[in-house]
Structure formats: C-alpha cells, structure tokens
TIRO-2110 file (N, C-alpha, C; in Angstrom, 1 decimal):
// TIRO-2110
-0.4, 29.3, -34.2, N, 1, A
-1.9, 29.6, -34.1, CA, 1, A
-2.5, 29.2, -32.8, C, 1, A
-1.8, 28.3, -32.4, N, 2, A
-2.2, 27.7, -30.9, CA, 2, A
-1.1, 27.7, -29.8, C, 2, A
-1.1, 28.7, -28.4, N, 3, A
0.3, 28.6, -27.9, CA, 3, A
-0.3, 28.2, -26.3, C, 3, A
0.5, 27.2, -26.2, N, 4, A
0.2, 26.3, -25.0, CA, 4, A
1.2, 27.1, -23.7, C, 4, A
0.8, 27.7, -22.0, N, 5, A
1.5, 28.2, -21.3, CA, 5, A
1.1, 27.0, -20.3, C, 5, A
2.3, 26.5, -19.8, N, 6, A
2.7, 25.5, -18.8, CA, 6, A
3.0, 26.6, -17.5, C, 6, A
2.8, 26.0, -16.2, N, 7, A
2.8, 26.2, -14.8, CA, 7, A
3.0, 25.4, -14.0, C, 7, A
3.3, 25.8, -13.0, N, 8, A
3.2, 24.9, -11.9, CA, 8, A
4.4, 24.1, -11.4, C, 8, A
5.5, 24.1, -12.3, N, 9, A
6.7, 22.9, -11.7, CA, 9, A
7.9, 23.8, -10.8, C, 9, A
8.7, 23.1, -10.4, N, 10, A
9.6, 23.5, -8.9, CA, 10, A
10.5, 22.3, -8.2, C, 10, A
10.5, 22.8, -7.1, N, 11, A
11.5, 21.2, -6.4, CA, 11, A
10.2, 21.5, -5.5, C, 11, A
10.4, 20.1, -5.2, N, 12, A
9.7, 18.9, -4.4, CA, 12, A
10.3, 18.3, -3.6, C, 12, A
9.6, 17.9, -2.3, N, 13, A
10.6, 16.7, -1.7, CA, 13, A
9.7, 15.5, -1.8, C, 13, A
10.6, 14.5, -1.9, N, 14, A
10.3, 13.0, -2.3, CA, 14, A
9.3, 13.0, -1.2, C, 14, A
8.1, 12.6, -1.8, N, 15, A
6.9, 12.5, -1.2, CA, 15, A
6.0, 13.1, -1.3, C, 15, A
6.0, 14.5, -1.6, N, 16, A
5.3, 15.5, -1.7, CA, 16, A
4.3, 15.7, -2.7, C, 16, A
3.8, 16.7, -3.3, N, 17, A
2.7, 16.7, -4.3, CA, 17, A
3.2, 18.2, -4.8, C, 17, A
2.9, 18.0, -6.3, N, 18, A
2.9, 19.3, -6.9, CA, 18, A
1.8, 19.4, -8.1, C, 18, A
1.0, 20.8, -8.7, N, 19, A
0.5, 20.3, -10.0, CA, 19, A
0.9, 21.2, -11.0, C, 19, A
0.7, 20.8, -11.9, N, 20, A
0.9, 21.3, -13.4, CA, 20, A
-0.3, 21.7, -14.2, C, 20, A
-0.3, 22.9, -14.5, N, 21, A
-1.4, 23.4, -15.3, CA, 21, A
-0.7, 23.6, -16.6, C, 21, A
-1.5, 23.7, -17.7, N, 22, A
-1.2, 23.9, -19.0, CA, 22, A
-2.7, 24.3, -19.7, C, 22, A
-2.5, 25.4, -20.5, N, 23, A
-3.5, 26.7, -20.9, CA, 23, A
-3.4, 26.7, -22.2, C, 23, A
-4.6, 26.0, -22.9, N, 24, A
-4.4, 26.6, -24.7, CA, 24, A
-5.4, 28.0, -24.8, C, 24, A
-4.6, 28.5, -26.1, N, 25, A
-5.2, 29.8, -26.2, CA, 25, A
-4.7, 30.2, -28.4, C, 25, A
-5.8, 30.4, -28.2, N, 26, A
-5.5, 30.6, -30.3, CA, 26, A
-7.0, 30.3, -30.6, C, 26, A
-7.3, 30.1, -31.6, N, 27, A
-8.0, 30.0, -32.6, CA, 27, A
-8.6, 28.5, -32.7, C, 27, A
-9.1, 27.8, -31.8, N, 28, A
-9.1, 26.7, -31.4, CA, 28, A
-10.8, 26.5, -31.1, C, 28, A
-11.2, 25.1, -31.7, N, 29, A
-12.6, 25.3, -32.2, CA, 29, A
-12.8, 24.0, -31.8, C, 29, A
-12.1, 23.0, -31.8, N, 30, A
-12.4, 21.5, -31.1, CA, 30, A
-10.9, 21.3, -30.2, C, 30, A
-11.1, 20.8, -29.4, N, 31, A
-10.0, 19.7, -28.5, CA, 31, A
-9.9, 18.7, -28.0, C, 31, A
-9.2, 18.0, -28.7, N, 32, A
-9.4, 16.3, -28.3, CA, 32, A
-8.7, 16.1, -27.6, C, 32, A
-7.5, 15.4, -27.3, N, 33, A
-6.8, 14.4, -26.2, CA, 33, A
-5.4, 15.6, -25.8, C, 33, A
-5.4, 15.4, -24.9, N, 34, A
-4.6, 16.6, -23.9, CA, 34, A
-3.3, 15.4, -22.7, C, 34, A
-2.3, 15.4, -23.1, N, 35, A
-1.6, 14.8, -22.3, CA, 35, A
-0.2, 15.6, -21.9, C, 35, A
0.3, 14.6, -21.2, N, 36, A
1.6, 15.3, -20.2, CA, 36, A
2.5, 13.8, -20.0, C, 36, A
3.6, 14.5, -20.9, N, 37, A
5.0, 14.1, -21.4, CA, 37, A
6.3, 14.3, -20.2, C, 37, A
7.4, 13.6, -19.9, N, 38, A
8.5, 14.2, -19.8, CA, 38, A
9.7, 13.8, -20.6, C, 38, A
10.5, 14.4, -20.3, N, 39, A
11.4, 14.1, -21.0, CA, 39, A
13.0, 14.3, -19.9, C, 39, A
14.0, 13.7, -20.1, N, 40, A
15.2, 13.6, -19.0, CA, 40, A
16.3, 13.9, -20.2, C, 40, A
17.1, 14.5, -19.8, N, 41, A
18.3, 15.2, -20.9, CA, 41, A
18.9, 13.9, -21.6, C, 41, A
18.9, 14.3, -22.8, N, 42, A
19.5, 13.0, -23.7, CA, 42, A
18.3, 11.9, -24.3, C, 42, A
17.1, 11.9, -23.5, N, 43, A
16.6, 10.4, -23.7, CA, 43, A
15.3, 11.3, -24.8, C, 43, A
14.4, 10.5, -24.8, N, 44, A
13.0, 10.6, -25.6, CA, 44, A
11.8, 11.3, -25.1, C, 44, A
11.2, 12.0, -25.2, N, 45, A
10.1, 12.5, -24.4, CA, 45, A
9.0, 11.0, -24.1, C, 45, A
8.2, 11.2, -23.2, N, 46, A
7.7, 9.7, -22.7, CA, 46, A
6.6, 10.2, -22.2, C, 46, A
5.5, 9.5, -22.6, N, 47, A
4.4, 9.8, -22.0, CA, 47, A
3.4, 9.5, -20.6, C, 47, A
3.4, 10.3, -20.0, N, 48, A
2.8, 10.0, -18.2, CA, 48, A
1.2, 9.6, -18.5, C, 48, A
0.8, 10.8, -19.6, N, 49, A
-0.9, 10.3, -18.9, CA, 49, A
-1.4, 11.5, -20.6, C, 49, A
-2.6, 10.6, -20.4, N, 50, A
-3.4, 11.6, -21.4, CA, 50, A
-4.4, 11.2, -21.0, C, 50, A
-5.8, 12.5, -21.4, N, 51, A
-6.7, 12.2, -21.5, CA, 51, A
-7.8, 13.0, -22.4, C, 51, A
-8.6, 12.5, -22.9, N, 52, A
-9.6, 12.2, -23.8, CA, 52, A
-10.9, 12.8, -23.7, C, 52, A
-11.4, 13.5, -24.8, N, 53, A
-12.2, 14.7, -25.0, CA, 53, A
-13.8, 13.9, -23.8, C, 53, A
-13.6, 12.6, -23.8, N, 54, A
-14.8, 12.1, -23.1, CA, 54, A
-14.3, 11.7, -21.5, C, 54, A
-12.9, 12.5, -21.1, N, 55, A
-12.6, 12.7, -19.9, CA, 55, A
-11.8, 11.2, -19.6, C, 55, A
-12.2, 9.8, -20.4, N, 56, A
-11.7, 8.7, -19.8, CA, 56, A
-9.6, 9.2, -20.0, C, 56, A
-9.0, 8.8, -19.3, N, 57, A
-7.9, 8.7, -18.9, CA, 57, A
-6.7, 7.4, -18.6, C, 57, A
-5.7, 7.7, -19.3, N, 58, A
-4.7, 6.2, -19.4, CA, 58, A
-3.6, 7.2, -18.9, C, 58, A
-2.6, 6.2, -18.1, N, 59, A
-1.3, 6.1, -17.3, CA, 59, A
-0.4, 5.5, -17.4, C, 59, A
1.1, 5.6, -17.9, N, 60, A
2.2, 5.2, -17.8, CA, 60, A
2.0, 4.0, -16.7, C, 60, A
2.6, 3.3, -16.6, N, 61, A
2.5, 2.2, -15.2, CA, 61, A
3.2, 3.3, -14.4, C, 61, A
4.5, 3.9, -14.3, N, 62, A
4.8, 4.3, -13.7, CA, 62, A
4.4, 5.6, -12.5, C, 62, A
3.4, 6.1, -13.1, N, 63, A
2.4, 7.2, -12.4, CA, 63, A
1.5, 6.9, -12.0, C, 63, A
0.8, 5.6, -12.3, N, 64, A
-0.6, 5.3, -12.4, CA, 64, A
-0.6, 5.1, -10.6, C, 64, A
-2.1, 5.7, -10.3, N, 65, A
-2.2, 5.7, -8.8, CA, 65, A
-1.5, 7.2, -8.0, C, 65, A
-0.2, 7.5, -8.7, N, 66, A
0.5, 8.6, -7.6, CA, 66, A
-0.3, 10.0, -8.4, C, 66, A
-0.2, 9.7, -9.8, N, 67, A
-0.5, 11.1, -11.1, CA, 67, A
-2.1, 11.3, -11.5, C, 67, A
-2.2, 12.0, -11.2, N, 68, A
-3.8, 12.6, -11.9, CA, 68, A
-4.0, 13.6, -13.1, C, 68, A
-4.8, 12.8, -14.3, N, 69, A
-4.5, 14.0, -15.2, CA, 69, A
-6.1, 14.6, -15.3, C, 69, A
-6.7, 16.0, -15.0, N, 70, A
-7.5, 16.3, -15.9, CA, 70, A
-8.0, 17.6, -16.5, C, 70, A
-9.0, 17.9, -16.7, N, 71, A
-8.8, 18.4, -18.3, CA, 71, A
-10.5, 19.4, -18.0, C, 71, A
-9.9, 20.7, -18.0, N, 72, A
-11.3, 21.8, -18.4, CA, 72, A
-11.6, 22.1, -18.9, C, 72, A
-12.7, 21.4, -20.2, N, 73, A
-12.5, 21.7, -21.7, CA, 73, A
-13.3, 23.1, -22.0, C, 73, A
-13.8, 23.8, -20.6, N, 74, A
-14.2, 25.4, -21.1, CA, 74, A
-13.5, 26.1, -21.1, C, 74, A
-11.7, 26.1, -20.5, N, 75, A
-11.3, 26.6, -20.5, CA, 75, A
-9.9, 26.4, -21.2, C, 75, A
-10.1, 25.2, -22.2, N, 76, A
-8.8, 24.7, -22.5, CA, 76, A
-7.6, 24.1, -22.0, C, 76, A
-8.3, 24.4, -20.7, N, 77, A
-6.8, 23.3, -19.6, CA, 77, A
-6.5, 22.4, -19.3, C, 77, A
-5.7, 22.1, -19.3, N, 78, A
-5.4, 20.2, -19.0, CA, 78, A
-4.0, 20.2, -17.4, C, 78, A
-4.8, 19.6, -16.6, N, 79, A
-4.0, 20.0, -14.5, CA, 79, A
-3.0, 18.5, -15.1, C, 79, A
-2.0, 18.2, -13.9, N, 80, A
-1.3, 17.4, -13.4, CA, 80, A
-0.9, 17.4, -12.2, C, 80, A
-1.8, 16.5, -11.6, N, 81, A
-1.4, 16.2, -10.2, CA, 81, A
-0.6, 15.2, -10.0, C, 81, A
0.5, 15.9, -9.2, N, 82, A
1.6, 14.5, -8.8, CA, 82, A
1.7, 14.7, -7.5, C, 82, A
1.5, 13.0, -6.5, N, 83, A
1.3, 13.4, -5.4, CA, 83, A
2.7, 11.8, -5.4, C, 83, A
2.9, 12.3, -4.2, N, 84, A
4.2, 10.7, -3.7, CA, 84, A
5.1, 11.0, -4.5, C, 84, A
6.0, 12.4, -4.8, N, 85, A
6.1, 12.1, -6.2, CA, 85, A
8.0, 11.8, -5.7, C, 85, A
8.6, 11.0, -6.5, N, 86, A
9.9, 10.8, -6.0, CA, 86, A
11.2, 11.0, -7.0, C, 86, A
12.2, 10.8, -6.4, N, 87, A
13.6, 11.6, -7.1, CA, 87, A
13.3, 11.1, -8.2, C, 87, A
12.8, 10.1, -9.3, N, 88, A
13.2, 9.6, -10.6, CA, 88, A
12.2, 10.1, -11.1, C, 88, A
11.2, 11.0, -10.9, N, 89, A
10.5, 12.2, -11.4, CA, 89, A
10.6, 13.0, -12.3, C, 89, A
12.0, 13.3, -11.1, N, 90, A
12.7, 14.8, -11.7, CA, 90, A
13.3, 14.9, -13.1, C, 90, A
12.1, 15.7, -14.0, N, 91, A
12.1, 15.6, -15.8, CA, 91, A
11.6, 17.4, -15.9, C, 91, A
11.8, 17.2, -16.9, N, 92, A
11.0, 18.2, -17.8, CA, 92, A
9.8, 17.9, -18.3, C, 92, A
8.6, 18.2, -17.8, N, 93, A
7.4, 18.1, -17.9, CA, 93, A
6.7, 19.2, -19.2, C, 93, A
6.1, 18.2, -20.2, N, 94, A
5.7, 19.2, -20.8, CA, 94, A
4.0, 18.7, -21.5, C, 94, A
3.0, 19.8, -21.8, N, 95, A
1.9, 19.4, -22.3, CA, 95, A
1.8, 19.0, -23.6, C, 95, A
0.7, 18.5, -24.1, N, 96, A
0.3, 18.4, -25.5, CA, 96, A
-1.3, 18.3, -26.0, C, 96, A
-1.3, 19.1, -26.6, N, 97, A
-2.6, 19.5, -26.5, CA, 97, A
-3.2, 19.1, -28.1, C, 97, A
-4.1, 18.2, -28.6, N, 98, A
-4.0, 18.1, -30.0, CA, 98, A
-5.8, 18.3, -30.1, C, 98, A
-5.9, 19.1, -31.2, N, 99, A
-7.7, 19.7, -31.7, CA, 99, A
-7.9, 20.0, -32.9, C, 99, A
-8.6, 20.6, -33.0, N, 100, A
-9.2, 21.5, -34.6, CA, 100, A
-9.4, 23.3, -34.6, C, 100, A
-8.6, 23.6, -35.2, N, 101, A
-8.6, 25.1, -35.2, CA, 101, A
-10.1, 25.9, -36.1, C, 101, A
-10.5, 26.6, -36.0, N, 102, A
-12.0, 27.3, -36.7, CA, 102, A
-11.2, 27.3, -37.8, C, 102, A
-10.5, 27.3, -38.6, N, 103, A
-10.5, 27.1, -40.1, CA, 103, A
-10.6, 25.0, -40.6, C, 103, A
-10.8, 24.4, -39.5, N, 104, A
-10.9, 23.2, -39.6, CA, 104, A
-9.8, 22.2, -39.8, C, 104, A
-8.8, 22.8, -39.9, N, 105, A
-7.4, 22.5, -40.0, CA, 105, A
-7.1, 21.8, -38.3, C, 105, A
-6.4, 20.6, -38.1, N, 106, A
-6.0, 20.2, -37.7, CA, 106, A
-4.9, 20.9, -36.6, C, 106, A
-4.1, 20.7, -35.2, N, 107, A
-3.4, 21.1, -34.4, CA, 107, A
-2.6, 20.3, -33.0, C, 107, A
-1.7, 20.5, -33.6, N, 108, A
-0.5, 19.0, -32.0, CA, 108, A
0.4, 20.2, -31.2, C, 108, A
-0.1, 20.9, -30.5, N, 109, A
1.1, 21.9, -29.7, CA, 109, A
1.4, 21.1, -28.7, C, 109, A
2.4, 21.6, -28.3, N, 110, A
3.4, 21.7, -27.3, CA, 110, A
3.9, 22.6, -26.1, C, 110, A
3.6, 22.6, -24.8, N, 111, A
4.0, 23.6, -24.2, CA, 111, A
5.6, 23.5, -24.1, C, 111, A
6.1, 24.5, -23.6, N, 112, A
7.5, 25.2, -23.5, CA, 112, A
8.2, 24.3, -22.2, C, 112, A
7.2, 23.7, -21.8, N, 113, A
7.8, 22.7, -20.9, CA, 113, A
8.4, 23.4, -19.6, C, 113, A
8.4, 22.6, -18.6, N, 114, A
8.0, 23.1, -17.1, CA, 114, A
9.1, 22.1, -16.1, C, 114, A
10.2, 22.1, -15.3, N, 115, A
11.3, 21.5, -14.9, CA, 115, A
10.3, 21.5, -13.5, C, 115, A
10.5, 20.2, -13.2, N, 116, A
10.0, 19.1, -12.2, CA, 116, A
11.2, 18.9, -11.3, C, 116, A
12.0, 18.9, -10.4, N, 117, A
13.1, 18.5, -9.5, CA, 117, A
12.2, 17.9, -8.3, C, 117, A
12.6, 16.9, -8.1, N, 118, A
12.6, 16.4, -6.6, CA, 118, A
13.8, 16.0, -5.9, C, 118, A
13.6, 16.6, -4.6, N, 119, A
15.2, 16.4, -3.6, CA, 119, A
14.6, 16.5, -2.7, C, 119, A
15.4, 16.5, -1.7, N, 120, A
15.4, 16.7, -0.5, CA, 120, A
16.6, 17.8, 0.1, C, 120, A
END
C-alpha cells in the first residue's frame, strides 16, 4: 500500500559527495520518522541517520558531520547527503519510511535499496 523508490547511488571516489533520495507514494495520511540504513553482504542492516516528523535528526557516530539527512514532508521525501564519503561506505543503502495510512492503520516500508561503491 506504501512503495518507497530509492535514487541516487553509484561509485564515488573517496572523498567525494553523493545524495540519495527516497519517494513514498500510496495511501499515506501521516509520516513520521524517515531514515537511511545500510547494510554490507552477510552482516545486519545498520542505521546511518533518521529523522523525525519535527525535522530534529540523530547520527550513527560514524556519519555524523560527513552525512545529512533530510526530509520533505510535502512531498514524502526523505535526501541523503554523503559528502567525504570513503571506501568503508561502500553498502547498500536503503530507506525507511514509517506513518499512518488514511485507513489509520499503521506502515514501516522499505525502499528496494540503492548500492553505494566508493573507489578510486
């Protein structure tokens, strides 16, 4: 009922900057906390950054300072700015978008996730 389209990811070179967009679209009547995950083959998906229907925003230690997360709640989007971004980056970046659909029912999607490489 809710389908989340991810953008924006590619190779990088260590240092550089890339961003990530992510687009909800359904039947979607409230939106609360909107974050950006990755995940590395084998391990856990891990959270970079989220942020909150009141815009305040929290950060992995690891991003904090290089990563920017925010969030167009007219448009349902939630950016990811990675700037400095370096080889231990390189994940599978994916959204999460959690709200209330117009039947009042509750929603935690997931985008289809977006491959991040950094090299040189």
């Amino acid at each position: 009922q809710v389908q989340l389209v991810e953008s924006g990811g590619g190779l990088v070179q260590p240092g550089g900057s890339l961003k990530l967009s992510c687009a909800a679209s359904g039947r979607i009547s409230v939106v609360d906390a909107m974050g950006w995950y990755r995940q590395a083959p084998g391990k856990q998906r891990e959270l970079d950054a989220v942020v909150a229907s009141d815009e305040s925003a929290e950060y992995a230690d690891s991003v904090k300072g290089r990563f920017t997360i925010s969030r167009d709640s007219a448009k349902n989007t939630v950016l990811f700015q990675m700037n400095s971004v370096q080889p231990e980056d390189t994940d599978v970046y994916f959204c999460n978008i959690k709200g209330q659909l117009t039947t009042g029912s509750c929603f935690d999607a997931w985008g289809q996730g977006t491959q991040v490489d950094v090299s040189s």
